[in-house]
C-alpha positions as CSV (number, residue, x, y, z in Angstrom):
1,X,-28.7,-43.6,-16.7
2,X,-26.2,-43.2,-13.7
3,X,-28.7,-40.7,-12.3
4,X,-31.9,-42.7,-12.4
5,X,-30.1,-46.4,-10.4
6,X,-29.1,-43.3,-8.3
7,X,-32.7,-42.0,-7.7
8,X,-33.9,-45.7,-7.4
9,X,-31.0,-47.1,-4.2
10,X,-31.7,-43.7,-2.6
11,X,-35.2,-44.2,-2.2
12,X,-35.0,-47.9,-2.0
13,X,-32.8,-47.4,1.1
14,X,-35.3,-44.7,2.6
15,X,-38.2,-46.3,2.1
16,X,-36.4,-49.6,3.5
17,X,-35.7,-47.3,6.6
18,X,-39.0,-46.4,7.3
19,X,-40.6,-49.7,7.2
20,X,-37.9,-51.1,9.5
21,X,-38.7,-48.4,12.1
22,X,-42.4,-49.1,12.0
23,X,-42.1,-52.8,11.8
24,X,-39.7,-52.5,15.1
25,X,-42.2,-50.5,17.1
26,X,-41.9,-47.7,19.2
27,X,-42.6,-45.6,21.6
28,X,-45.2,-43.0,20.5
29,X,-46.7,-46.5,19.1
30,X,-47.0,-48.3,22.7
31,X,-48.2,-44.9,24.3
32,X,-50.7,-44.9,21.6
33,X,-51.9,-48.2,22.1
34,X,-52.6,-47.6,25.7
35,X,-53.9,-44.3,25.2
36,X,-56.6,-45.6,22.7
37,X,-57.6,-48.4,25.0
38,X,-58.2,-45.7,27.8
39,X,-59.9,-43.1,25.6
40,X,-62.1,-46.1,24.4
41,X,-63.2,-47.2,27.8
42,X,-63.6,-43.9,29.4
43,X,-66.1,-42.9,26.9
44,X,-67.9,-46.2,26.2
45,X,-67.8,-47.5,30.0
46,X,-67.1,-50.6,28.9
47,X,-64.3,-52.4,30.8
48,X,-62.7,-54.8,27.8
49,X,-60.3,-53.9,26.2
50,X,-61.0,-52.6,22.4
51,X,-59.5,-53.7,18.9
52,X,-56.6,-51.1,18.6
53,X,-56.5,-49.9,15.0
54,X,-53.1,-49.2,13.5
55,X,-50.8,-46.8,14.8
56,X,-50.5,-43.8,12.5
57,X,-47.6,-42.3,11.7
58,X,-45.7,-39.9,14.0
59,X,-46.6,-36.0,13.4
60,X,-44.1,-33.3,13.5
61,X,-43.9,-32.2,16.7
62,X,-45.6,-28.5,17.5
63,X,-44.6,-26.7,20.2
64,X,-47.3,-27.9,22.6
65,X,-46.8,-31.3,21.8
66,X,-45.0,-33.4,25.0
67,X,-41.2,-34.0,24.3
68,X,-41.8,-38.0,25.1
69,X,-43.0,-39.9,21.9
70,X,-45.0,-42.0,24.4
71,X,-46.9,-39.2,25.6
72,X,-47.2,-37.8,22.3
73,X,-48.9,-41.5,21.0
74,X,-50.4,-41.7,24.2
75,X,-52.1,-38.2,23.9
76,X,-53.1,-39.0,19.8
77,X,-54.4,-42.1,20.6
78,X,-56.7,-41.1,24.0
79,X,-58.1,-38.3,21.8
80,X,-59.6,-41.3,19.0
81,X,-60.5,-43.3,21.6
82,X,-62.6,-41.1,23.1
83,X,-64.0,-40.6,19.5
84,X,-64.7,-44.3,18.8
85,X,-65.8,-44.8,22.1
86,X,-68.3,-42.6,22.2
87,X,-70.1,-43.7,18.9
């Protein structure tokens, strides 16, 4: 019984965690953001601004990836705007 209100504040606490940190912003979000809006226009040639879906969750970093989570969103986010863009 002591194990299973254990289980249940442990991932109570993490997933409370999580949602704080997305609901805060970030970074890789705000490089993503941009980086879709410049994908989008590139590949479009439209010059308005598009509707920026959601910001995914962060990968794990590989080793190619930039250090900066802004670069990394940025870099994510160009790469499906491009896609979208060009449909």
């Amino acid at each position: 019984m002591k194990k299973k209100k254990l289980i249940i504040i442990v991932l109570t606490v993490v997933l409370s965690l999580s949602i704080i940190g997305i609901a805060l912003g970030s970074n890789f979000c705000d490089g993503f953001r941009h980086g879709y809006i410049t994908g989008y226009k590139q590949a479009s040639g439209s010059s308005f601004d598009p509707f920026v879906p959601f910001c995914p969750f962060k990968p794990l970093r590989d080793f190619s990836d930039p250090k900066s989570d802004y670069e990394l969103g940025y870099t994510i986010g160009y790469r499906q705007g491009m896609r979208d863009g060009s449909r």
